[in-house]
N, C-alpha and C positions, 0 to 999 in steps of 0.2 A: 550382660548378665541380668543387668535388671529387667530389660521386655523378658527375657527366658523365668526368669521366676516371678513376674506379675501372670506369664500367662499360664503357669504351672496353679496360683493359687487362684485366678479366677477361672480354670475347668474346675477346678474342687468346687467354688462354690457354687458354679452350676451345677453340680450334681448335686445338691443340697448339703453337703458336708454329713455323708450320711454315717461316714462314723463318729459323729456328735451325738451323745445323750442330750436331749435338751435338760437345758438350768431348772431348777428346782424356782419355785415363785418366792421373791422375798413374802418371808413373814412376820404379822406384827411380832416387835420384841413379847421376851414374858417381863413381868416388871420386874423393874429391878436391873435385868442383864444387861451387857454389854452390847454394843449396837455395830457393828464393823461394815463400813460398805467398799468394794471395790472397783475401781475403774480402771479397766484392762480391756484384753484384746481378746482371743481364741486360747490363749495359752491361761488365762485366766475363766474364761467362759468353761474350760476343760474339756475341746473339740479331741477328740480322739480317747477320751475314756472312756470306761463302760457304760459307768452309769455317774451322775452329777454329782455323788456321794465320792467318788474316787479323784473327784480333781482336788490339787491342793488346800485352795482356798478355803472347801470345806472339812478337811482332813483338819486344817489348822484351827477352824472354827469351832469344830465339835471338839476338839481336844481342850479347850480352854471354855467349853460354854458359852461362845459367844455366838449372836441370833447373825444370823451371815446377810446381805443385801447386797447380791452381785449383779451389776451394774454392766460386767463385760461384754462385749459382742464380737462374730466374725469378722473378722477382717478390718476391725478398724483401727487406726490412731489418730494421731496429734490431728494429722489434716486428711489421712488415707480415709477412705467412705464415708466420711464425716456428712458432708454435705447431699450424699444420696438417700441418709439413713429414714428420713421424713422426719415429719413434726415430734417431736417430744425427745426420739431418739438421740439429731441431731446436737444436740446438747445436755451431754448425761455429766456433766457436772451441776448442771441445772438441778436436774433430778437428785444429785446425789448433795448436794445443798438442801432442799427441799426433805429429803433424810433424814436432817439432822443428826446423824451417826458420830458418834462416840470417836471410832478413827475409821481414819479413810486410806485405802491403801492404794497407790499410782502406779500400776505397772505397764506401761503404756512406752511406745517407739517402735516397736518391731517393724512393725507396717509402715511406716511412714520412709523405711528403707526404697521402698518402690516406686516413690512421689522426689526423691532424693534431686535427682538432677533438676527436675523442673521445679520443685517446690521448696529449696531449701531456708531459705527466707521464711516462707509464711509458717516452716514446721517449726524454727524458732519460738518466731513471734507467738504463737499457740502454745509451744511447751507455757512459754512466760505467764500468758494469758491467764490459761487452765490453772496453773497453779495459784496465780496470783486471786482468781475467782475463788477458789478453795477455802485459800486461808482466810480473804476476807468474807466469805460466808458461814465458814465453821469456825469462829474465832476461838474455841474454844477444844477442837480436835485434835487427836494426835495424830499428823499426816505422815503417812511413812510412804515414799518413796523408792519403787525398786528397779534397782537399774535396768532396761530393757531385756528380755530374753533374746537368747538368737537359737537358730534351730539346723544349721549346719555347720563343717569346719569350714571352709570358705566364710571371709568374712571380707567384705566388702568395707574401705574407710567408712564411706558415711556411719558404719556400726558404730565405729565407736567417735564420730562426731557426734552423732544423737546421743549417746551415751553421755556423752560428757556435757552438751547444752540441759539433759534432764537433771543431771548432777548439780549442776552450777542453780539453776532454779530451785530445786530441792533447798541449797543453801542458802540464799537468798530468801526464801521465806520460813527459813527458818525448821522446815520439815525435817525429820530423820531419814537416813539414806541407807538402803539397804546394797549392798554393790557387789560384783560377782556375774551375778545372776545370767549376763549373756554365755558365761563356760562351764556351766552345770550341767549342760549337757551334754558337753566336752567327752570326746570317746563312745559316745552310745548315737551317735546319728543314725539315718535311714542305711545308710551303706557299712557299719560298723558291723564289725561280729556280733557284738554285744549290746545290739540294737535297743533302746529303750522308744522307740516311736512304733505308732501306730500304722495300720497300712497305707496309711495314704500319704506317708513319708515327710507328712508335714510335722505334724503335732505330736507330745508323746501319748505314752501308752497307760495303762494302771502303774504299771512299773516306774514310767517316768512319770509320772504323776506323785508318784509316793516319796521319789526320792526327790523331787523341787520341794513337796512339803518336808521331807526331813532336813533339807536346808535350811530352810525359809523357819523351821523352828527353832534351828540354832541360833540362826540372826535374831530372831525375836527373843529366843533367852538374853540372848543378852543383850536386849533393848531393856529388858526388863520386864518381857510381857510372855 
């Protein structure tokens, strides 16, 4: 299964993932507001929406006024492209320390589904790292934590292995944990009737997009934010 879906998502990204909007550029905060950065993959980057304005992260951003610095990219995680991305990319916690943002949000595993059999050790050891680099560079941020997305009903163990080493880290430093998140999209896959993904069967769509942030704003209510 897994060569079958690693080579399913690198023809996408040879074709340039061209139902991606590219990301909107962070901009500086206005003063005053709130600073949010995120460290995610494609499902956070908002590869299959229309336009960058439709993926979550900003849906949640603009509803609350906060100045968004998304950090996410194609195809990566914990350990998945990590190492190809080049200099600066390579290590966007680096970057997202460097920030210094307000809270920071981790939505990161997906990918690392595909590095599973050969890499499951180093995916660990990196969930530990990343987070542990986090807290002790934002001493002062609110890291929230979400639990990996997944984007079919086939689910493979290492799902919710990764799942639950992201969990256990999240706790261990003390972050808030947002959890769920890999079955939201539960019922709307690529093969579903009631499809909420985009054509190219990976990622969602505006639709699914709007209903991860109608989630993701419940959990935040009632984080308190």
């Amino acid at each position: 299964m897994y060569r079958a879906l690693g080579i399913l998502v690198a023809a996408v990204l040879a074709l340039g993932l061209t139902a991606c909007a590219p990301p909107a550029q962070p901009q500086p905060p206005a003063e005053g507001a709130t600073t949010v950065a995120f460290y995610g993959d494609s499902y956070t980057r908002g590869t299959g929406a229309s336009s960058s304005d439709k993926r979550w992260s900003t849906i949640i951003c603009a509803e609350r006024g906060w100045t968004e610095i998304n950090r996410a990219e194609n195809g990566l995680g914990f350990v998945n492209r990590r190492a190809s991305m080049g200099p600066g990319l390579d290590d966007i916690p680096a970057q997202i320390i460097r920030d210094d943002p307000d809270i920071v949000f981790v939505t990161m595993g997906l990918n690392d589904n595909f590095s599973y059999d050969s890499a499951a050790a180093e995916i660990r050891a990196t969930i530990d790292s990343d987070l542990d680099r986090l807290r002790q560079g934002l001493p002062g941020a609110r890291i929230i934590v979400v639990e990996p997305f997944w984007w079919t009903a086939d689910r493979p163990a290492s799902v919710d292995v990764i799942i639950g080493w992201v969990h256990d880290a999240a706790d261990r430093i003390g972050a808030e944990y947002i959890a769920g998140a890999s079955h939201w999209l539960d019922g709307h896959y690529a093969d579903d009737a009631d499809s909420w993904m985009a054509g190219d069967g990976l990622h969602p769509d505006d639709v699914g997009y709007a209903h991860i942030a109608e989630r993701m704003d419940a959990e935040l209510r009632a984080l308190g934010l």
